[in-house]
Biopython code that builds the backbone (N, CA, C, O; Angstrom):
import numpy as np
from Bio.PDB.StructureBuilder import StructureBuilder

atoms = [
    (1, "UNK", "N", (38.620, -1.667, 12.834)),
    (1, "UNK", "CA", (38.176, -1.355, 11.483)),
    (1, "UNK", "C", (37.244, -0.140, 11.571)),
    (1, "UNK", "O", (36.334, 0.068, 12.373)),
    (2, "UNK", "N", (37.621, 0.502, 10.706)),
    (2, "UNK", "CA", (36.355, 2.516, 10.947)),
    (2, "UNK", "C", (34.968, 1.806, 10.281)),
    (2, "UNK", "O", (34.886, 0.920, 9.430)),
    (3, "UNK", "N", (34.260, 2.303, 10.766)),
    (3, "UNK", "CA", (32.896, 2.064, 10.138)),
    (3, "UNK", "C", (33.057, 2.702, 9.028)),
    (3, "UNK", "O", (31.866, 2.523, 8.774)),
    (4, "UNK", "N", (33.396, 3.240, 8.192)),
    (4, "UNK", "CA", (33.458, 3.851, 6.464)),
    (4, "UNK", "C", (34.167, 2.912, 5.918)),
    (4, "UNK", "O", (33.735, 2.824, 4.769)),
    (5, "UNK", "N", (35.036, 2.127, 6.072)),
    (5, "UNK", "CA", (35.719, 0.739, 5.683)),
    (5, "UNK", "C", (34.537, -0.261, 5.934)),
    (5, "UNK", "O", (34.167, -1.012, 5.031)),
    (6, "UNK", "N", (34.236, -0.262, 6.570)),
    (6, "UNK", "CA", (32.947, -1.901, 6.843)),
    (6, "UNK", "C", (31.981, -1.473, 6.331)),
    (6, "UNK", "O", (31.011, -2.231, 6.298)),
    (7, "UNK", "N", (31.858, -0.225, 5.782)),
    (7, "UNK", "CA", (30.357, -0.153, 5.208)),
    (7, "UNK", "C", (30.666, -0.485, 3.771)),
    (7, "UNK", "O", (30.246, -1.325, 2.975)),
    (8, "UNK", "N", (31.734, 0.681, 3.729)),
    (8, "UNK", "CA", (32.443, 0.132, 1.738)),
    (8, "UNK", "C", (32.378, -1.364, 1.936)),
    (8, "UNK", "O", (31.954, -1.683, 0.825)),
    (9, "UNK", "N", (32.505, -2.432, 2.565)),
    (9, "UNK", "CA", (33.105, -3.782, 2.522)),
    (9, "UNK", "C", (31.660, -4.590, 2.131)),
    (9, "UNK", "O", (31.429, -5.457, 1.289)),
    (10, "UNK", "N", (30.705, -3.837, 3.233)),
    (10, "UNK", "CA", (29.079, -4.393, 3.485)),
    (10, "UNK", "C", (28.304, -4.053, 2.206)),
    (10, "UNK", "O", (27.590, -4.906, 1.677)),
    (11, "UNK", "N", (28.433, -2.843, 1.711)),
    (11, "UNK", "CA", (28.000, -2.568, 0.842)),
    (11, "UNK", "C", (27.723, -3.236, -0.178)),
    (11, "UNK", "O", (28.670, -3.875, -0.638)),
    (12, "UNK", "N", (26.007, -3.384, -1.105)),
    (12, "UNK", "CA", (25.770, -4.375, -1.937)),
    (12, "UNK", "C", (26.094, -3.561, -3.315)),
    (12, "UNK", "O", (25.993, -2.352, -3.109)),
    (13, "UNK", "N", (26.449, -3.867, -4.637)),
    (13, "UNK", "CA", (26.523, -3.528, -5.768)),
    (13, "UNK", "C", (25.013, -2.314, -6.298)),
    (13, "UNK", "O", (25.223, -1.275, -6.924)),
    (14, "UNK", "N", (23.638, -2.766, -5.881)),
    (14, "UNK", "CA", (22.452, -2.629, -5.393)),
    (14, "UNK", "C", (22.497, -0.642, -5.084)),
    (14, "UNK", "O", (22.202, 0.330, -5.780)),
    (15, "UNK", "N", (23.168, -0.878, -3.314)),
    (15, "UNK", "CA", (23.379, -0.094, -2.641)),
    (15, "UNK", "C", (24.411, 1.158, -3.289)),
    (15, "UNK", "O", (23.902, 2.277, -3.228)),
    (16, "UNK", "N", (25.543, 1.100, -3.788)),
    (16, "UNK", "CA", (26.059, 1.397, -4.442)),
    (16, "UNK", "C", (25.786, 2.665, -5.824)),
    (16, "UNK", "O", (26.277, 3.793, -5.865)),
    (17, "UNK", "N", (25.120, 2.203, -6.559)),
    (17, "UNK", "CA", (24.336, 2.222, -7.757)),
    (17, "UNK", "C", (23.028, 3.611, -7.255)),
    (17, "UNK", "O", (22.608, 4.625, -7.813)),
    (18, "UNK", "N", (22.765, 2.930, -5.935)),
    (18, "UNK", "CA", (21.615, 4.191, -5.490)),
    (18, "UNK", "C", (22.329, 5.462, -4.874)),
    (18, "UNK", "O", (21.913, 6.619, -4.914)),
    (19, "UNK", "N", (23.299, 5.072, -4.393)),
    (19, "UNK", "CA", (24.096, 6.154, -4.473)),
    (19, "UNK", "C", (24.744, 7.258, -5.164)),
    (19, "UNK", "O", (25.131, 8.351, -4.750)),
    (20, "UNK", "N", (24.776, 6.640, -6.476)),
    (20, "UNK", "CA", (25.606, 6.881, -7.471)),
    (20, "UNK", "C", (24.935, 7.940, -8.261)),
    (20, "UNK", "O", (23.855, 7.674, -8.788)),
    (21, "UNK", "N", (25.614, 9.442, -8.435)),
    (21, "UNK", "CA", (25.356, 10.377, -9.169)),
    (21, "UNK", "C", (24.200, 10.596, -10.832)),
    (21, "UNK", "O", (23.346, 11.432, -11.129)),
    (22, "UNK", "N", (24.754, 9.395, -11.545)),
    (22, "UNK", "CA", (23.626, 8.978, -12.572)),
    (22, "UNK", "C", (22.295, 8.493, -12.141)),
    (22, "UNK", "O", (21.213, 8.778, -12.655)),
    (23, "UNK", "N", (22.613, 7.420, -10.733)),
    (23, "UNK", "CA", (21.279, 6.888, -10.051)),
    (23, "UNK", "C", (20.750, 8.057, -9.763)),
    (23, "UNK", "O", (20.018, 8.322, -10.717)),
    (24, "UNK", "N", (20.692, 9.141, -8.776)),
    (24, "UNK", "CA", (20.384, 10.188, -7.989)),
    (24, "UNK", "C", (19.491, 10.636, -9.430)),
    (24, "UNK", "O", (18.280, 10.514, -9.614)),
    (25, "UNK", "N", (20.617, 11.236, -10.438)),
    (25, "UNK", "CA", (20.181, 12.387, -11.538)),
    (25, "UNK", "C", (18.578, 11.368, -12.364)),
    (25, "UNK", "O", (17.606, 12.123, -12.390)),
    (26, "UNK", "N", (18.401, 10.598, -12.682)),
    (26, "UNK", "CA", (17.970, 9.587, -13.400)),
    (26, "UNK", "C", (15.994, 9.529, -12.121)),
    (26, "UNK", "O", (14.791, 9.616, -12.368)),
    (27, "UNK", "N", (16.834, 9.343, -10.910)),
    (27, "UNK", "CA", (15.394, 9.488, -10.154)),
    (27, "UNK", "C", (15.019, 10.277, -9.960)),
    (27, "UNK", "O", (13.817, 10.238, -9.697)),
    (28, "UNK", "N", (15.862, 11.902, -9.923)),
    (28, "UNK", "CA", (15.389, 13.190, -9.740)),
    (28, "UNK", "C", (14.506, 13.605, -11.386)),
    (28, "UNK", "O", (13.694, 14.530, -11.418)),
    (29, "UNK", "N", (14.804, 12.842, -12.527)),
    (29, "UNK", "CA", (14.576, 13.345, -13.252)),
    (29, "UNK", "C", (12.923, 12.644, -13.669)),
    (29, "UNK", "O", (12.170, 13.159, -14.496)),
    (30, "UNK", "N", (12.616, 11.382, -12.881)),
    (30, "UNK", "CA", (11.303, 10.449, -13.211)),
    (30, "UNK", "C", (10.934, 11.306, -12.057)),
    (30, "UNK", "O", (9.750, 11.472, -12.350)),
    (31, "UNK", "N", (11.099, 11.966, -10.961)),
    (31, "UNK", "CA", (10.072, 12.492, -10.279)),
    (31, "UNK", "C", (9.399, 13.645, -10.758)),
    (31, "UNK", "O", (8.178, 13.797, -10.765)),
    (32, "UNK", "N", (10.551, 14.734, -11.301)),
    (32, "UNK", "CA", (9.925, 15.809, -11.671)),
    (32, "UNK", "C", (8.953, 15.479, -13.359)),
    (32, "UNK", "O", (8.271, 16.372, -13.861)),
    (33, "UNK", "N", (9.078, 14.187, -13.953)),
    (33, "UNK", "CA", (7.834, 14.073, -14.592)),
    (33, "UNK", "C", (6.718, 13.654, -14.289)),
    (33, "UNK", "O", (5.695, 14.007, -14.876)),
    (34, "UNK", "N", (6.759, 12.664, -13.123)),
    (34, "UNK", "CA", (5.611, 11.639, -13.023)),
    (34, "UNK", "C", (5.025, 12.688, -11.413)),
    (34, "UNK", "O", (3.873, 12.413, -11.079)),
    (35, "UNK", "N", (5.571, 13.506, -10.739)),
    (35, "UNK", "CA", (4.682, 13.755, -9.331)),
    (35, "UNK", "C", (4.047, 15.413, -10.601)),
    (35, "UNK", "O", (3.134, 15.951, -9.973)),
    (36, "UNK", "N", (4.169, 15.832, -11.335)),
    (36, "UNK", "CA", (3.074, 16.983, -12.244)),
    (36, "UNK", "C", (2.081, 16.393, -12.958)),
    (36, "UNK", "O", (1.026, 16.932, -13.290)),
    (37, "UNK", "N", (2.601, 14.722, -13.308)),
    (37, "UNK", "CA", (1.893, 14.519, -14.845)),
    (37, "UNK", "C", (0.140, 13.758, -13.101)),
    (37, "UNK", "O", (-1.088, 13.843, -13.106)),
    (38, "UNK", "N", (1.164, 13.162, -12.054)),
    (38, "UNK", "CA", (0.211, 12.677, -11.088)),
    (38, "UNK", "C", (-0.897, 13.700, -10.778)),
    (38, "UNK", "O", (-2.107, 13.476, -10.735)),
    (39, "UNK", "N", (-0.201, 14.965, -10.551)),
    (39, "UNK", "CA", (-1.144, 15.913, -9.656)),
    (39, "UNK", "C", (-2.364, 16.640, -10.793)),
    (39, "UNK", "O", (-3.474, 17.123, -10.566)),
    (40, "UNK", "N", (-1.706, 16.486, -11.875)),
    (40, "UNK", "CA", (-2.778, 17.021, -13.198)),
    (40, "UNK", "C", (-4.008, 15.836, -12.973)),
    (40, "UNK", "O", (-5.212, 16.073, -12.872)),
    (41, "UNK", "N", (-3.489, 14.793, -12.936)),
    (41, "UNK", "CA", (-4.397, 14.023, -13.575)),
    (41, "UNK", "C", (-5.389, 13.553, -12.080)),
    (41, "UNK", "O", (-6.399, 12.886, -12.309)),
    (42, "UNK", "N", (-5.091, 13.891, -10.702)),
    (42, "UNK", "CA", (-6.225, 13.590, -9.759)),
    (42, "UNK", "C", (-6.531, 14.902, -9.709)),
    (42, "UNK", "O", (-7.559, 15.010, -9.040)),
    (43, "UNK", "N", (-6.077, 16.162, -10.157)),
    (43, "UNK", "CA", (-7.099, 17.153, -10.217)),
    (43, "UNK", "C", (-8.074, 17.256, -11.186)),
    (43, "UNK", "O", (-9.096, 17.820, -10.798)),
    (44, "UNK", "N", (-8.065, 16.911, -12.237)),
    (44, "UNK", "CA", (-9.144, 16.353, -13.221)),
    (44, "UNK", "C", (-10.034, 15.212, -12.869)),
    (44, "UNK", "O", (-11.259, 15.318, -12.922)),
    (45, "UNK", "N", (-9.320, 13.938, -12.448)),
    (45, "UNK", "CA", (-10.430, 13.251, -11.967)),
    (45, "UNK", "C", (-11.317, 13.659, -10.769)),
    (45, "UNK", "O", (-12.524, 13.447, -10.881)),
    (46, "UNK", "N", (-10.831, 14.240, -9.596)),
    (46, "UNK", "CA", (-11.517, 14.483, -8.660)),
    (46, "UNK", "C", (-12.574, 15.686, -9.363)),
    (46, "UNK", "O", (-13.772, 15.449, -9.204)),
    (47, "UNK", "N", (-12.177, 17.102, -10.217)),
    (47, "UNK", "CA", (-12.872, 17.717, -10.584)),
    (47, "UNK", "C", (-14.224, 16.962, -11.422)),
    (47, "UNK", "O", (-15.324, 17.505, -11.310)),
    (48, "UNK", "N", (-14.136, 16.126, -11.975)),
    (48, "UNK", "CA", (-14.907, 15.287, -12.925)),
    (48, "UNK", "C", (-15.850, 14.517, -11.679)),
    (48, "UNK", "O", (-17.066, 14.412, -11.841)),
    (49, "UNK", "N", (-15.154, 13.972, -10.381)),
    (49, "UNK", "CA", (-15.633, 13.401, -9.619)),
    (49, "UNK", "C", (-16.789, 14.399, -8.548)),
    (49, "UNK", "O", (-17.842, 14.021, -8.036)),
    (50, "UNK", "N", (-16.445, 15.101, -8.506)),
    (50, "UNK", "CA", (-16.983, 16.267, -7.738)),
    (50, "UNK", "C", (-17.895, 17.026, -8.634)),
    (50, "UNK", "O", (-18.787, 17.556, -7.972)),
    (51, "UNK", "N", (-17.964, 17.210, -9.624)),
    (51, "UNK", "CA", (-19.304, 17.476, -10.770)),
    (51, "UNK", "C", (-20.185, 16.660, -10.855)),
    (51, "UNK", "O", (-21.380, 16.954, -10.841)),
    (52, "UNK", "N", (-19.599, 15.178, -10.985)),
    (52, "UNK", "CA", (-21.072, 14.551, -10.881)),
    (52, "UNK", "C", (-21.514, 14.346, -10.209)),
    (52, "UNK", "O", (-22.664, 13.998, -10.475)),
    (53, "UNK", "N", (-21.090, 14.334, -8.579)),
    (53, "UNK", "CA", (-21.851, 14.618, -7.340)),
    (53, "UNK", "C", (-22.616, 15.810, -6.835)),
    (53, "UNK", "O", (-23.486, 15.795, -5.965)),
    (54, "UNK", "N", (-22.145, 16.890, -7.538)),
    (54, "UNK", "CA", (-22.500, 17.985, -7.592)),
    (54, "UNK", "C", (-23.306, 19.178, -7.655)),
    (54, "UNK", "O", (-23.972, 19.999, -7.025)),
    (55, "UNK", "N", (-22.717, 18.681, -9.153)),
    (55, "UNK", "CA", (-23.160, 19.860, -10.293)),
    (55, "UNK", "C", (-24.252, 18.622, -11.467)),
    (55, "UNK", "O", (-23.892, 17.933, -12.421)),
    (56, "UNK", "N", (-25.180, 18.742, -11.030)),
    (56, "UNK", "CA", (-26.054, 17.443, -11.810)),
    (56, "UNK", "C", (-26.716, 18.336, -12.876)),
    (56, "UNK", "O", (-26.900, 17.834, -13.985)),
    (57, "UNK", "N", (-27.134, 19.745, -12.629)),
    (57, "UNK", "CA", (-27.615, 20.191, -14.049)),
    (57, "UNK", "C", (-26.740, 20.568, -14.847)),
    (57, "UNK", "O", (-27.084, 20.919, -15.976)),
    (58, "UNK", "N", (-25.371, 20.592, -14.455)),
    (58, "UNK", "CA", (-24.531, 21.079, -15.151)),
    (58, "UNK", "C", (-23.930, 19.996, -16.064)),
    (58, "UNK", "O", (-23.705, 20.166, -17.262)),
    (59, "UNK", "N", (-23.685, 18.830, -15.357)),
    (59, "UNK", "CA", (-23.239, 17.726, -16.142)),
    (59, "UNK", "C", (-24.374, 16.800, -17.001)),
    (59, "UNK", "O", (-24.058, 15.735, -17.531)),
    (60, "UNK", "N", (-25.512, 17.272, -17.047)),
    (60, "UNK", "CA", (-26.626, 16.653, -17.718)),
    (60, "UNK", "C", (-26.781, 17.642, -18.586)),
    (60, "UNK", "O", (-27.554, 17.273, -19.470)),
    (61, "UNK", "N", (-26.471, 18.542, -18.720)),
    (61, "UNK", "CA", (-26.628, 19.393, -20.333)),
    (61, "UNK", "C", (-26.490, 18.402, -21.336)),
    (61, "UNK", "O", (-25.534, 17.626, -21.335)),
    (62, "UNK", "N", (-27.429, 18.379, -22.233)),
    (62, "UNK", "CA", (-27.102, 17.816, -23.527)),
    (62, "UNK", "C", (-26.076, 18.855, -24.589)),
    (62, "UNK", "O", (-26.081, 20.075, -24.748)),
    (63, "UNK", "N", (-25.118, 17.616, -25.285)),
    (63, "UNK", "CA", (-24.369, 17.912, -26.092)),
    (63, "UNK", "C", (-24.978, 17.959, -27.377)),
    (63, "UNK", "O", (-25.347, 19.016, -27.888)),
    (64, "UNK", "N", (-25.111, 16.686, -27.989)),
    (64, "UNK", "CA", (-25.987, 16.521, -29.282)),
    (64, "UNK", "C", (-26.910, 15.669, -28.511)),
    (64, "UNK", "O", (-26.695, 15.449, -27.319)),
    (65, "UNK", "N", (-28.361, 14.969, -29.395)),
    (65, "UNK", "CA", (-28.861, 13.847, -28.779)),
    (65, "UNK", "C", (-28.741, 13.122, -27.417)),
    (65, "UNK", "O", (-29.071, 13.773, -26.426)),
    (66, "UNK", "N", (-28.437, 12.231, -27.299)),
    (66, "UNK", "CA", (-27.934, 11.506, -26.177)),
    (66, "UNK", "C", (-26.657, 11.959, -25.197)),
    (66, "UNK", "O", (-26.331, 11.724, -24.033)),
    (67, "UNK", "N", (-26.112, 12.739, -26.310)),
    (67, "UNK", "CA", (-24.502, 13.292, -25.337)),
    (67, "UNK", "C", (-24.765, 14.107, -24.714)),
    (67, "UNK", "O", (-25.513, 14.994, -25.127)),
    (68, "UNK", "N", (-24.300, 14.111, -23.613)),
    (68, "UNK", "CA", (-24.402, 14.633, -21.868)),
    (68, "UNK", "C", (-22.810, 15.360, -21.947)),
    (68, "UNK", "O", (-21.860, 14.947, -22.612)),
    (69, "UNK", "N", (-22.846, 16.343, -21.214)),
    (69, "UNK", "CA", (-21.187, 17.030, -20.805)),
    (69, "UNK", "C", (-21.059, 16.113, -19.906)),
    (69, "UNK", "O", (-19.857, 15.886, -20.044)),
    (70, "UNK", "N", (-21.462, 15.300, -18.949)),
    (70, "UNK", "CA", (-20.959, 14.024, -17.952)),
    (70, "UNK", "C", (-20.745, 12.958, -18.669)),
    (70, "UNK", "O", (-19.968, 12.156, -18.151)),
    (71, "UNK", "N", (-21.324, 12.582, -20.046)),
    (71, "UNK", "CA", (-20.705, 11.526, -20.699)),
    (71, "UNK", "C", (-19.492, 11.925, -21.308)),
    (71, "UNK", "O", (-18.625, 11.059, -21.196)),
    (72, "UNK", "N", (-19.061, 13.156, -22.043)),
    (72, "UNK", "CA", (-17.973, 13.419, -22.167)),
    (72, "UNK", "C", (-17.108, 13.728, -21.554)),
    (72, "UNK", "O", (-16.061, 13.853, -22.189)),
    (73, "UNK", "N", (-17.051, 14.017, -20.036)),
    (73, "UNK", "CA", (-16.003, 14.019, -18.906)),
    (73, "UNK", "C", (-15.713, 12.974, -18.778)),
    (73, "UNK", "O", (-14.512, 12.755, -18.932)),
    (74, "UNK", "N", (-16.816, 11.507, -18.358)),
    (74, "UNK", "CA", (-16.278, 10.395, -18.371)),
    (74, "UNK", "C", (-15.610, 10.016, -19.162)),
    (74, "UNK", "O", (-14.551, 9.478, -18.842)),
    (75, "UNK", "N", (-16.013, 10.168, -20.616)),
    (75, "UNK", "CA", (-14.564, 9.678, -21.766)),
    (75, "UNK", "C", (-13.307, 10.541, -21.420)),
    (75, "UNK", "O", (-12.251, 10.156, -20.918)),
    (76, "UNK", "N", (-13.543, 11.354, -21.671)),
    (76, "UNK", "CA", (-12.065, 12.859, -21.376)),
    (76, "UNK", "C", (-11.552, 11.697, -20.248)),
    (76, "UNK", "O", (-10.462, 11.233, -20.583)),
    (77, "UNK", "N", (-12.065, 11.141, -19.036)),
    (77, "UNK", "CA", (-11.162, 10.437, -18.017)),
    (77, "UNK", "C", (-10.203, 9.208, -18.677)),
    (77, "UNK", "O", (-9.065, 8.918, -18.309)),
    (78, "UNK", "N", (-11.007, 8.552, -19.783)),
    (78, "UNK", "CA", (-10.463, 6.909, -20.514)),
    (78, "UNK", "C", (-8.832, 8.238, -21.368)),
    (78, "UNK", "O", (-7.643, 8.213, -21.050)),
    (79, "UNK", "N", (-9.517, 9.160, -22.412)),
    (79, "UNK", "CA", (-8.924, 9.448, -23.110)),
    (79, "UNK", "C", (-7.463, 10.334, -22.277)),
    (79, "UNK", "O", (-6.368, 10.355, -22.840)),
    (80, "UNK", "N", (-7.618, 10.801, -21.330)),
    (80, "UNK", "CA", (-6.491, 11.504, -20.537)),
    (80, "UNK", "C", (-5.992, 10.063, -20.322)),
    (80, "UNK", "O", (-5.617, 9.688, -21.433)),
    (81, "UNK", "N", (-5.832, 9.209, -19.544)),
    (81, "UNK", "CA", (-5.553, 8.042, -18.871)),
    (81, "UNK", "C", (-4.449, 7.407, -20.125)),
    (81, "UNK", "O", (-3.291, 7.089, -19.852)),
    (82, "UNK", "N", (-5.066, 7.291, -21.577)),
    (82, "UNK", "CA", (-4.293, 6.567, -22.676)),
    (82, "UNK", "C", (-3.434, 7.654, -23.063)),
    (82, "UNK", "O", (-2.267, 7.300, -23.231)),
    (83, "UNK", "N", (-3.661, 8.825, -23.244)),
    (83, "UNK", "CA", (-2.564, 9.909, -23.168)),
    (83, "UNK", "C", (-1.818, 10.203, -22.530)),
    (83, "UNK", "O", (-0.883, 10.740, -23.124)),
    (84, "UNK", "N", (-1.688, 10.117, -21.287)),
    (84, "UNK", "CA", (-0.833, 10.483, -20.192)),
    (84, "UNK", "C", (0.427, 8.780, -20.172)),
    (84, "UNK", "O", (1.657, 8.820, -20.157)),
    (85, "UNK", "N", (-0.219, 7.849, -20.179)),
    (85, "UNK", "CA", (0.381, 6.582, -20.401)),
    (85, "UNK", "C", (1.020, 6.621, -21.937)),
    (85, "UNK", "O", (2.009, 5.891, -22.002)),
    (86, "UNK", "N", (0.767, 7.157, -22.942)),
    (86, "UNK", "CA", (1.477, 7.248, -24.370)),
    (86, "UNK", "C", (2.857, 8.420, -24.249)),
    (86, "UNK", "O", (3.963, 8.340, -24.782)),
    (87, "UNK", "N", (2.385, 9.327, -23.482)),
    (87, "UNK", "CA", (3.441, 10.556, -23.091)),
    (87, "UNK", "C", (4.319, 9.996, -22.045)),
    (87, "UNK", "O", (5.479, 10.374, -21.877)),
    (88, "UNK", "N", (3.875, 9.304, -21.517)),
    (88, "UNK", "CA", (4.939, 9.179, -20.381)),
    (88, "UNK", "C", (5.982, 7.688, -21.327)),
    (88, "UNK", "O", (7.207, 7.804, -21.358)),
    (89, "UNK", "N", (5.374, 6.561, -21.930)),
    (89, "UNK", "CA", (6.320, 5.937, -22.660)),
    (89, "UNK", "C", (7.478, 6.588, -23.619)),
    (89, "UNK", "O", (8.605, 6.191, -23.914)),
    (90, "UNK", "N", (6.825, 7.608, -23.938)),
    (90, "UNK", "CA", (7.422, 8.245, -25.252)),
    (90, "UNK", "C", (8.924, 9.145, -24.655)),
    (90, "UNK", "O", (10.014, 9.250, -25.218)),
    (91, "UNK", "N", (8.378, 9.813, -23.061)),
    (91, "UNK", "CA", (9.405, 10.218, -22.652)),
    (91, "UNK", "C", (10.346, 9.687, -22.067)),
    (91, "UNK", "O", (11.335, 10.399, -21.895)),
    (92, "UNK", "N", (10.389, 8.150, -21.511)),
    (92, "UNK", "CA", (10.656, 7.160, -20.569)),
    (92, "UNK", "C", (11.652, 6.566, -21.668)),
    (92, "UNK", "O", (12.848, 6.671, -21.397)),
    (93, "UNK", "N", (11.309, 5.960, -22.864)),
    (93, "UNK", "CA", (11.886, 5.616, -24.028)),
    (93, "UNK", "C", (13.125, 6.946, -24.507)),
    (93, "UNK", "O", (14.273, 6.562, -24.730)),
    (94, "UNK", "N", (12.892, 8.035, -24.600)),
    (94, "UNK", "CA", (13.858, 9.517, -24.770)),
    (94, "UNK", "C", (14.957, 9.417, -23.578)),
    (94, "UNK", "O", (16.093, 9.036, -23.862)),
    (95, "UNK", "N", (14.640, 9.739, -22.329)),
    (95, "UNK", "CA", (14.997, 10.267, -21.001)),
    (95, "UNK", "C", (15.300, 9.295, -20.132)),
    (95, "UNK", "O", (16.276, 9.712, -19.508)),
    (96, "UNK", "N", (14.933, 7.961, -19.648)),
    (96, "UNK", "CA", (14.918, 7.462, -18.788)),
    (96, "UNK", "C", (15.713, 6.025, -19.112)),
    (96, "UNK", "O", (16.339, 5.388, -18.265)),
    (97, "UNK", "N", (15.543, 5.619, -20.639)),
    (97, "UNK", "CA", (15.972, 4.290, -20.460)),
    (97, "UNK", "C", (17.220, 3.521, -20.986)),
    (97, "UNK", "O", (17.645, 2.369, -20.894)),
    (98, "UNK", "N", (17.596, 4.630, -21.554)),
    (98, "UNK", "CA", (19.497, 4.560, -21.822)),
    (98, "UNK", "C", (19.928, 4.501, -20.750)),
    (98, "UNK", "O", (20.716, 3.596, -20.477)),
    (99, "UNK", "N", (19.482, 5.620, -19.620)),
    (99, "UNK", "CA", (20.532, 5.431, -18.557)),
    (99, "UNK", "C", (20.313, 4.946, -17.575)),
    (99, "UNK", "O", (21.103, 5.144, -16.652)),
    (100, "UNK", "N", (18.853, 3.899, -17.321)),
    (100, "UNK", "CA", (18.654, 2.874, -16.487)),
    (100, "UNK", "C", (19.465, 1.797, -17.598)),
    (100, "UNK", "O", (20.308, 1.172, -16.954)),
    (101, "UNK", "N", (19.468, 1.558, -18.456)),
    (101, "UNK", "CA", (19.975, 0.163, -19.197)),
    (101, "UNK", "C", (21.948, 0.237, -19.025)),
    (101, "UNK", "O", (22.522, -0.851, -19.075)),
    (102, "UNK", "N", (22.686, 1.325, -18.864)),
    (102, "UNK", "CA", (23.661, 1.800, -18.527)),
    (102, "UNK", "C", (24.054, 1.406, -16.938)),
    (102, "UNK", "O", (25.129, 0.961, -16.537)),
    (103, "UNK", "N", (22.959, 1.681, -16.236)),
    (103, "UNK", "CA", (23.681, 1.095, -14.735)),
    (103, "UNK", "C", (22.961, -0.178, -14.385)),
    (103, "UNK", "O", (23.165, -0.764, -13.322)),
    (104, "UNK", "N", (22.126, -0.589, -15.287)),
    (104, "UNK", "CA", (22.293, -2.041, -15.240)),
    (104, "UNK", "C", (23.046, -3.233, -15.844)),
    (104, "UNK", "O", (22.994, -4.427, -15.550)),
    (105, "UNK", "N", (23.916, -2.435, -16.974)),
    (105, "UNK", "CA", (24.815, -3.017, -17.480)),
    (105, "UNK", "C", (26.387, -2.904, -16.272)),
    (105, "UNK", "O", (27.202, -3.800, -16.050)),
    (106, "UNK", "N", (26.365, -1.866, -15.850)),
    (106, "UNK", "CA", (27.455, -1.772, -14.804)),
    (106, "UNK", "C", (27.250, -2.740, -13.319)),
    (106, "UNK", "O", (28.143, -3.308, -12.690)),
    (107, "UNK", "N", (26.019, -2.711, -13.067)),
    (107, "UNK", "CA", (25.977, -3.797, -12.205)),
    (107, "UNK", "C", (26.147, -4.969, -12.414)),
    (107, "UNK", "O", (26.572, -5.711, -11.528)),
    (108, "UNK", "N", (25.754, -5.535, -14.041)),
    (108, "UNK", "CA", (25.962, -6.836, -13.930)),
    (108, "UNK", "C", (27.057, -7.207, -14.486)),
    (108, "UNK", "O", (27.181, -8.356, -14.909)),
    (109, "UNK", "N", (28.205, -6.131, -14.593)),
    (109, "UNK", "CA", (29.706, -6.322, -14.665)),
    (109, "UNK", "C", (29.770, -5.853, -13.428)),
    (109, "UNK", "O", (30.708, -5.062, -13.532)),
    (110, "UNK", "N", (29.492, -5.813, -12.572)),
    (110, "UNK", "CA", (30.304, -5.581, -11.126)),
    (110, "UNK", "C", (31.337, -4.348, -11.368)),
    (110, "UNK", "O", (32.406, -4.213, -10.773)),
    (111, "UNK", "N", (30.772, -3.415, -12.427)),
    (111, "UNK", "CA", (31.727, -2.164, -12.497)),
    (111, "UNK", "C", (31.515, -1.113, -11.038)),
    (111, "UNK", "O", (32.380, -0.302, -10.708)),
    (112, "UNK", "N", (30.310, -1.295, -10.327)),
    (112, "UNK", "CA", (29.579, 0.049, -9.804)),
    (112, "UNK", "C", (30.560, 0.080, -8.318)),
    (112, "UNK", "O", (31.053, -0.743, -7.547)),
    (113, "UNK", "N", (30.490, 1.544, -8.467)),
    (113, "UNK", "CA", (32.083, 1.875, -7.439)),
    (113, "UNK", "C", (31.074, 2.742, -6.115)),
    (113, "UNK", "O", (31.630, 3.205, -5.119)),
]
sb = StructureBuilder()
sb.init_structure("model")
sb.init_model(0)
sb.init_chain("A")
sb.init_seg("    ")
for serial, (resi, resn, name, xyz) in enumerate(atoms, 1):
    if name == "N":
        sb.init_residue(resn, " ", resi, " ")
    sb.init_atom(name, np.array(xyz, "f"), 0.0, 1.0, " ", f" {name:<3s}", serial, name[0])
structure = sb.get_structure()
């Protein structure tokens, strides 16, 4: 028996599927959103992180009253965090989940070739 016959034979439905041209296109397409939307967002936190270790007169400027530019970096961190998580549903819902719901419908008809 050739090993390209016993692997087609071994092969899980699973295995298959990751192979598969829509699989490939579908993960190439969640990387190139999520490894930019990643690298934005630990260069902001670390920048934010590295100011307040820092830069202490800089992040103690008063804004109004009580507001500090370090109290508003710390929010800017909550408020990026719920934005970046609202953008990424919004695109995941557009881009990503027709055609994960598509090869999970083919797997669980045992269509996937």
């Amino acid at each position: 028996m050739s090993e390209a016959l016993h692997t087609a034979e071994t092969e899980t439905d699973y295995q298959r599927v990751q192979r598969s041209q829509e699989f490939q296109e579908l993960r190439s397409r969640f990387r190139r959103f999520v490894f930019p939307m990643t690298a934005f967002f630990l260069t902001w936190y670390f920048l934010y992180a590295l100011l307040a270790a820092y830069a202490h007169d800089f992040m103690s400027i008063r804004v109004t009253g009580t507001i500090t530019v370090g109290l508003l970096f710390g929010l800017g961190q909550f408020v990026t965090t719920f934005a970046i998580t609202m953008i990424y549903a919004r695109w995941a819902n557009r881009r990503q989940d027709a055609v994960a719901e598509r090869l999970r419908e083919h797997i669980e008809k045992g269509e996937v070739r």
